[in-house]
VOPAGU-2260 file (C-alpha; in pm, 1 decimal, decimal comma):
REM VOPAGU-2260
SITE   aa  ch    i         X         Y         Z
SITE  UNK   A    0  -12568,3    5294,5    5662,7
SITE  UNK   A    1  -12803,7    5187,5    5956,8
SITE  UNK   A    2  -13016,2    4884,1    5873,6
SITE  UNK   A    3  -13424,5    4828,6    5959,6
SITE  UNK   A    4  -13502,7    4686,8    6259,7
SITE  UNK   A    5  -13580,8    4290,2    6184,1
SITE  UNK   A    6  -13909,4    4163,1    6297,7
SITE  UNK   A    7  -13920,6    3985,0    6619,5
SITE  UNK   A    8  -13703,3    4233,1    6774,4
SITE  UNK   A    9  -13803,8    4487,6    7024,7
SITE  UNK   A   10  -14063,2    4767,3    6844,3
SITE  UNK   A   11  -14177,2    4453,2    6548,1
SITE  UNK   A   12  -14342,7    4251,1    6766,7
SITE  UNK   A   13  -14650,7    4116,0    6636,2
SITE  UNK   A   14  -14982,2    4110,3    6953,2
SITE  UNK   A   15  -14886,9    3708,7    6950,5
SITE  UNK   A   16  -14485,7    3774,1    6964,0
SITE  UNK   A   17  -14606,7    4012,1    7245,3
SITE  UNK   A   18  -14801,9    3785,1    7453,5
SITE  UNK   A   19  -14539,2    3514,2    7412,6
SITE  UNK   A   20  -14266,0    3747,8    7529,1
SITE  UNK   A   21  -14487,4    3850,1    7797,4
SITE  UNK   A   22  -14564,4    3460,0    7939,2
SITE  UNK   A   23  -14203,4    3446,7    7912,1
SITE  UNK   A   24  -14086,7    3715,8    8131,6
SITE  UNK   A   25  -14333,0    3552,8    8419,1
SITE  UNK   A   26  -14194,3    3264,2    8375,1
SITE  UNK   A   27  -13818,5    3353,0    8353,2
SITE  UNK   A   28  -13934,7    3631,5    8698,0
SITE  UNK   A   29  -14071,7    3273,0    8862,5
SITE  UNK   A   30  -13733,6    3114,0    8810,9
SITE  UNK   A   31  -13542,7    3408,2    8960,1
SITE  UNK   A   32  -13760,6    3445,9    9237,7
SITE  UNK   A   33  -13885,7    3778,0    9190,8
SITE  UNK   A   34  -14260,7    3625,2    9134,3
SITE  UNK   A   35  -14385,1    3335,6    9381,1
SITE  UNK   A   36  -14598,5    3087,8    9169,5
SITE  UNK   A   37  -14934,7    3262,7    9311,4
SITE  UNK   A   38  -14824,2    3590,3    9198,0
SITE  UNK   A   39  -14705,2    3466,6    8816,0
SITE  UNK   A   40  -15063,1    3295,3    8858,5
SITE  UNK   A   41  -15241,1    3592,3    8883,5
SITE  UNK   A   42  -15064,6    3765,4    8607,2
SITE  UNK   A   43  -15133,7    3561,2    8376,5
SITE  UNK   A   44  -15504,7    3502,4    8451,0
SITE  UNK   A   45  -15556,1    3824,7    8471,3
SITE  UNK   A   46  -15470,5    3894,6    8107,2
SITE  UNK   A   47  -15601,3    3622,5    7910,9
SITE  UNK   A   48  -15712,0    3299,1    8128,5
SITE  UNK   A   49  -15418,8    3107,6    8041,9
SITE  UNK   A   50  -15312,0    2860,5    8280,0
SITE  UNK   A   51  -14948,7    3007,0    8452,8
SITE  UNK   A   52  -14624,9    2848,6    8452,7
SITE  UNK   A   53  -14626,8    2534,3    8670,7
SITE  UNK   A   54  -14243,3    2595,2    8760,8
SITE  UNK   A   55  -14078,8    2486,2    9076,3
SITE  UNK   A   56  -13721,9    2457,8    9182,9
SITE  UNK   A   57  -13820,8    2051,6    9271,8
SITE  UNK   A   58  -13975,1    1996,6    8943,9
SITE  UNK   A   59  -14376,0    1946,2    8861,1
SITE  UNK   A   60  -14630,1    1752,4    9117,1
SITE  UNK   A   61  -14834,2    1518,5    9069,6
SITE  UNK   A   62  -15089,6    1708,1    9055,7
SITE  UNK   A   63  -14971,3    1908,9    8786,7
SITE  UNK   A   64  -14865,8    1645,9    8589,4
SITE  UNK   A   65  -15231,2    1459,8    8584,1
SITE  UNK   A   66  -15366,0    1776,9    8402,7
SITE  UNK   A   67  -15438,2    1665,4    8052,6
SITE  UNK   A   68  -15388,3    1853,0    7728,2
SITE  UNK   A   69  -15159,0    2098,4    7888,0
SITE  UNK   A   70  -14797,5    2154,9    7840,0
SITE  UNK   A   71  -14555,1    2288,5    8086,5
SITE  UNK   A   72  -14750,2    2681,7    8045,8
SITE  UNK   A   73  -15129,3    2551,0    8051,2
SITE  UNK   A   74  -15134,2    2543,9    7641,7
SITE  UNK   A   75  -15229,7    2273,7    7470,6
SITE  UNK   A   76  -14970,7    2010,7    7339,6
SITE  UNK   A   77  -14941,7    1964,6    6977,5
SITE  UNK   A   78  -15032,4    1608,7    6935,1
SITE  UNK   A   79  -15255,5    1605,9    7181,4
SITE  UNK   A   80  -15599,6    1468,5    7091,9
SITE  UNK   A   81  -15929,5    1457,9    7352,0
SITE  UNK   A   82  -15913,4    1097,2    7369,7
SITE  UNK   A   83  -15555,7    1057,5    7408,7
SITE  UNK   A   84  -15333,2    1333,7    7566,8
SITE  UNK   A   85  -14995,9    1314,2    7783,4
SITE  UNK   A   86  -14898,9    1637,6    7946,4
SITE  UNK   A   87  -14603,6    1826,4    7803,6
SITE  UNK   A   88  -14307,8    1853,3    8070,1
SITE  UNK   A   89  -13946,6    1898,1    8069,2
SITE  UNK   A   90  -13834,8    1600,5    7977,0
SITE  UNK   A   91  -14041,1    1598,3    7706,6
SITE  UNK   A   92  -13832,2    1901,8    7495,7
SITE  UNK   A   93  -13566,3    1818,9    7231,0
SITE  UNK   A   94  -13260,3    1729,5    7398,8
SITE  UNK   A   95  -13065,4    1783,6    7094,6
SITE  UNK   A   96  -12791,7    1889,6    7319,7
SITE  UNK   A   97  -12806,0    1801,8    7606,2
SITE  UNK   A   98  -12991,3    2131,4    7747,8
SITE  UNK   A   99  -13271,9    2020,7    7935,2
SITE  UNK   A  100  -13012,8    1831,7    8133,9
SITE  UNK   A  101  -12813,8    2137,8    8233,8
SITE  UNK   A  102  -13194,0    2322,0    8316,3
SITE  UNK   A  103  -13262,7    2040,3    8544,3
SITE  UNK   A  104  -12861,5    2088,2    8685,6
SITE  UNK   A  105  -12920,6    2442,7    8680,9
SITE  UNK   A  106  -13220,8    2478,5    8894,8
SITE  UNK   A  107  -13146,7    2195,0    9129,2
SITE  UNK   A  108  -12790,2    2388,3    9181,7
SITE  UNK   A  109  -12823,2    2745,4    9132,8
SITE  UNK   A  110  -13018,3    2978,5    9345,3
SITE  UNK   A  111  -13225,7    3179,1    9172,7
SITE  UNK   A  112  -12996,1    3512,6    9317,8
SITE  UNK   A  113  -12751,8    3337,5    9091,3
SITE  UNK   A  114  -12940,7    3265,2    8776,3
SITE  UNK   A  115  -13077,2    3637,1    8797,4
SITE  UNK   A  116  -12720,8    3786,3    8841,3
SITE  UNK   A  117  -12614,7    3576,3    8548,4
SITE  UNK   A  118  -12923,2    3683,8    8334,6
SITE  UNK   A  119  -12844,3    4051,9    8411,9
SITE  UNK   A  120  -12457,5    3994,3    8341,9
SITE  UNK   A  121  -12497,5    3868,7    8024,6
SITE  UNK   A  122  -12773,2    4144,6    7900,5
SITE  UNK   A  123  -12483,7    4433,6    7933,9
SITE  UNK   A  124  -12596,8    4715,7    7690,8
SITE  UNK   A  125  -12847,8    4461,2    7531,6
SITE  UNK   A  126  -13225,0    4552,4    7530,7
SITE  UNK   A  127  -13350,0    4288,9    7816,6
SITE  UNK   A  128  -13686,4    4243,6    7578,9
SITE  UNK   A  129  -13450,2    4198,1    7270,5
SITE  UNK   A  130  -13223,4    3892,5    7510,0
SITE  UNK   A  131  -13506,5    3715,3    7572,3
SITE  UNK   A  132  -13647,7    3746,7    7213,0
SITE  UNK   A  133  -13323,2    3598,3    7091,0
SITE  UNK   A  134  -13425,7    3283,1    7306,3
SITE  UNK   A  135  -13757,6    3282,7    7156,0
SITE  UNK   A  136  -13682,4    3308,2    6820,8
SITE  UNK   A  137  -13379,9    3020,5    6822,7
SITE  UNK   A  138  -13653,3    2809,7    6947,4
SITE  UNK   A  139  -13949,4    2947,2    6689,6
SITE  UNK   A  140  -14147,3    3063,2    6969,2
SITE  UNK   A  141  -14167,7    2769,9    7164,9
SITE  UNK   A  142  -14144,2    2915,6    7532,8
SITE  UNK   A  143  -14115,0    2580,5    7672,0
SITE  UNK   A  144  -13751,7    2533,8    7473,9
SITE  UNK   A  145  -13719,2    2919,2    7508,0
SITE  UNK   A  146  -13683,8    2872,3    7839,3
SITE  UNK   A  147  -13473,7    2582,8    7855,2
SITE  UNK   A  148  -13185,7    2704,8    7630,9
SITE  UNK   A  149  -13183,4    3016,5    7881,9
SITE  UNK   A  150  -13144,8    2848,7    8205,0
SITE  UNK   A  151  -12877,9    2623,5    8052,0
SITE  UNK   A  152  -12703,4    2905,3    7898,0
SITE  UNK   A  153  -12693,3    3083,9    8223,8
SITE  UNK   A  154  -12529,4    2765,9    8366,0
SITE  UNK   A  155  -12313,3    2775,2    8102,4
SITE  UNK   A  156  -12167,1    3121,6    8140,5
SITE  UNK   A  157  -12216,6    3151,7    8520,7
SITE  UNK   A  158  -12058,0    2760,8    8640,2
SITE  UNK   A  159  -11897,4    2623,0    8367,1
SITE  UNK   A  160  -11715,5    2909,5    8138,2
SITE  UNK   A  161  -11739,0    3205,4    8403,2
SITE  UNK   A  162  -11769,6    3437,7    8066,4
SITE  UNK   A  163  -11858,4    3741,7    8284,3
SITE  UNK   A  164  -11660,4    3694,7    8590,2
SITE  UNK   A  165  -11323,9    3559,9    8463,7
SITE  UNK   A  166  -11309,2    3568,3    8072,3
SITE  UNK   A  167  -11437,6    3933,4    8062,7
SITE  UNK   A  168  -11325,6    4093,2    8358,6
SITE  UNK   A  169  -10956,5    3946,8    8368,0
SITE  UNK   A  170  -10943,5    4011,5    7963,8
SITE  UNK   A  171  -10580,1    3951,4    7820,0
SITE  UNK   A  172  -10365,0    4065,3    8108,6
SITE  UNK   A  173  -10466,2    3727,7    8288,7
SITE  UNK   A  174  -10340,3    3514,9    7996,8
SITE  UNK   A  175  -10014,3    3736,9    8040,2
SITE  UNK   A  176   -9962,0    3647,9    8389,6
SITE  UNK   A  177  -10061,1    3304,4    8374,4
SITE  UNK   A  178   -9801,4    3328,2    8046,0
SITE  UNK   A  179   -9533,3    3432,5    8302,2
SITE  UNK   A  180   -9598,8    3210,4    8577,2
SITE  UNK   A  181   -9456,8    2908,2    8716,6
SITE  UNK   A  182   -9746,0    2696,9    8687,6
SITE  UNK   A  183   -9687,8    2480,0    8359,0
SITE  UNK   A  184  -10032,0    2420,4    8278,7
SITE  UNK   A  185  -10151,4    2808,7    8310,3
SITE  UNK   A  186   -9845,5    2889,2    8165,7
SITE  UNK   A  187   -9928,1    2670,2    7821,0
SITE  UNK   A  188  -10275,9    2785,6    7893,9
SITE  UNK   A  189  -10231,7    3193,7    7871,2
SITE  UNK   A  190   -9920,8    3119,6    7605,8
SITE  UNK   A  191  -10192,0    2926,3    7382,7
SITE  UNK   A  192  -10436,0    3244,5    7427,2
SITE  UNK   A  193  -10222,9    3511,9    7332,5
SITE  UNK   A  194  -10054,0    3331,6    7044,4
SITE  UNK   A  195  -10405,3    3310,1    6864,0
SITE  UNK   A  196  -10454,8    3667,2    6928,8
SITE  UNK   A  197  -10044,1    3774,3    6802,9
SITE  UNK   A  198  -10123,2    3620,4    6483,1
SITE  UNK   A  199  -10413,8    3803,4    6408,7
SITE  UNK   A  200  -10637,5    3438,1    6332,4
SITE  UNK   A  201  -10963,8    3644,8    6416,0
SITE  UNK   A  202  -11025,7    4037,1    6458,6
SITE  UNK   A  203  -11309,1    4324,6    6493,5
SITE  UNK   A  204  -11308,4    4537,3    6166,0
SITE  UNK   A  205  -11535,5    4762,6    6097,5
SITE  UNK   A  206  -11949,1    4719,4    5989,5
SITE  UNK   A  207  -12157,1    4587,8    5688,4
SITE  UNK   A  208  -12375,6    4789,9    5496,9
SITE  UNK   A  209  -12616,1    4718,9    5817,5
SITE  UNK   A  210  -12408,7    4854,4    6056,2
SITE  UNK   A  211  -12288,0    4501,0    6192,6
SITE  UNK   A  212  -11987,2    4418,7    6306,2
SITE  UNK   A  213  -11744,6    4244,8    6126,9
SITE  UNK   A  214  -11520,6    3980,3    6266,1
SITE  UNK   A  215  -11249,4    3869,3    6023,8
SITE  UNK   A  216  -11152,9    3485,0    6056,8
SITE  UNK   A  217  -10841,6    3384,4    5900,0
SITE  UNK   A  218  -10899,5    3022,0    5897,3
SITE  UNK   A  219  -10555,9    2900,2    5721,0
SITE  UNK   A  220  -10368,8    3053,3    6048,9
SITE  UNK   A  221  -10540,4    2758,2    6272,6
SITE  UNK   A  222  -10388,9    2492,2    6302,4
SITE  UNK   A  223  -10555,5    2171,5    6502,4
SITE  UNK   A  224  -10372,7    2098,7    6788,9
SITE  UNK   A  225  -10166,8    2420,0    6791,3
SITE  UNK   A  226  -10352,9    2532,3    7113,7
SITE  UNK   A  227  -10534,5    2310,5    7339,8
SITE  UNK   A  228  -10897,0    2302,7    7329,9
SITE  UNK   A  229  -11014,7    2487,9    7651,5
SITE  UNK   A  230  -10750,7    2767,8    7523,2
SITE  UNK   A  231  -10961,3    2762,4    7159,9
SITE  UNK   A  232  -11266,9    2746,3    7345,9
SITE  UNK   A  233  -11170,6    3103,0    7567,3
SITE  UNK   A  234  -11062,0    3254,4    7269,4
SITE  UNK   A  235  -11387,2    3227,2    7083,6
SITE  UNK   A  236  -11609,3    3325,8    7336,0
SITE  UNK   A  237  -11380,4    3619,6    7433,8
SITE  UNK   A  238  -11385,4    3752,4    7053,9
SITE  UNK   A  239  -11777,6    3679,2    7070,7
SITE  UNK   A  240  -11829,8    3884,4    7358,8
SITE  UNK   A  241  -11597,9    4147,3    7241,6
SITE  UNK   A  242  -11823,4    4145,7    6925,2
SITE  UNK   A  243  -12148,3    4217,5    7163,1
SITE  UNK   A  244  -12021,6    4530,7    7276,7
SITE  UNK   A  245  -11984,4    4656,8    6914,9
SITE  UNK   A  246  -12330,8    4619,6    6860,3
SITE  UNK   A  247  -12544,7    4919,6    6800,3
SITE  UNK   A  248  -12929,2    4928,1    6766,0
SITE  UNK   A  249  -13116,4    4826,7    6534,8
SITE  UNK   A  250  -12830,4    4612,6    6474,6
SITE  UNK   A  251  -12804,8    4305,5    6718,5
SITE  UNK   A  252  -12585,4    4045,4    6514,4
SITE  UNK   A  253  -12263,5    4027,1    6351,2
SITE  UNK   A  254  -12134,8    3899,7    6082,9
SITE  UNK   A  255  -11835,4    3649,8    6069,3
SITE  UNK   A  256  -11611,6    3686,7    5725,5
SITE  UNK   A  257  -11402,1    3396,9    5624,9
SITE  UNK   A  258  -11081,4    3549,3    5463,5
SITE  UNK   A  259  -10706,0    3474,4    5309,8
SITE  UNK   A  260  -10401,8    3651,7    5447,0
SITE  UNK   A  261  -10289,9    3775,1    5101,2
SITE  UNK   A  262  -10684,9    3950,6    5060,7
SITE  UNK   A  263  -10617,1    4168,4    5312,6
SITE  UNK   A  264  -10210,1    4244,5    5348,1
């Protein structure tokens, strides 16, 4: 049984969702340098007269930053009033953790060929409208944070995890070889790795009524400090990823199942 397609997802999209999406891809184009800041000007004034993203890879000017009543995309800030209004810029978004750091990393540090190759690796089979909606509905619609958690997620799987060009690509052989070598700390590394995956403490079974994927956690088979923490840490993402490719449309979540050894042997 397929479920409906949820709103907020590619083909639900309400004419605000739209326009929000749409502001977003200009601005997210800007960042990867397929749109110079004159050209992501002229899209968006062309559409509605809303002021265009004042992005640049050295941060906002002065100029920018005396315009009052405007946030980072020309729209007005919440608690802004006529008499008294401060203009909404990066560091003004949550920093609940840490992400507006890593933006600020990313794009003083990253080329934008490299933010756009990560963007693209990590869409795979994914509807590139429904990747960017997931940003914009973690962050209720807020492009501004939208925006942020991408660029520090792309950072995240491009510098500091390598998700697509290590975790992915390399899969479980690497974890055998590094098992089997003579380095000590790869070898505890891959040894760690496959152990979690021998005794079966997570696994892909199988859909909901939805047609999600199912990933089975057996939580009394971990064990803290059985397996070092960047070992843990490649695990999960590799079983998360694994769970991405399961996905089918309309379907774009799974489901994770706490479970007992003796409920399912």
């Amino acid at each position: 049984m397929t479920g409906e397609t949820l709103p907020g997802r590619p083909g639900t999209l309400t004419p605000e969702q739209e326009e929000k999406l749409r502001i977003f891809w200009i601005a997210v184009l800007h960042i990867f340098g397929v749109l110079d800041k004159e050209h992501a000007k002229h899209l968006n004034s062309t559409a509605n007269g809303v002021v265009p993203p004042s992005l640049s890879r050295q941060g906002t000017s002065t100029s920018e930053k005396s315009k009052k009543k405007h946030g980072w995309f020309g729209l007005r800030s919440k608690d802004s009033d006529a008499s008294d209004a401060k203009p909404a810029t990066i560091a003004d978004v949550e920093d609940k953790y840490g992400q507006t750091a890593q933006f600020k990393h990313a794009l003083a540090n990253m080329s934008p060929e490299l933010l756009r190759k990560a963007f693209w690796s990590m869409t795979k089979h994914d509807h590139p409208d429904g990747l960017l909606l997931r940003f914009l509905r973690a962050r209720k619609w807020d492009i501004e944070k939208a925006l942020v958690m991408m660029v520090s997620t792309m950072h995240w799987r491009a510098v500091e995890m390598h998700v697509d060009d290590d975790i992915l690509v390399n899969g479980e052989e690497a974890m055998l070889l590094d098992s089997k070598g003579d380095d000590p700390a790869k070898k505890q590394w891959g040894e760690d790795f496959l152990e979690q995956i021998d005794i079966g403490k997570s696994f892909l079974h199988g859909t909901d009524k939805s047609g999600r994927p199912i990933c089975f956690v057996r939580a009394r088979q971990h064990h803290a400090g059985d397996q070092s923490e960047a070992s843990l840490e490649r695990y999960t993402v590799y079983m998360i990823e694994l769970a991405r490719f399961l996905l089918e449309p309309p379907s774009d979540t799974a489901v994770s199942l706490p479970c007992c050894y003796y409920e399912l042997f």
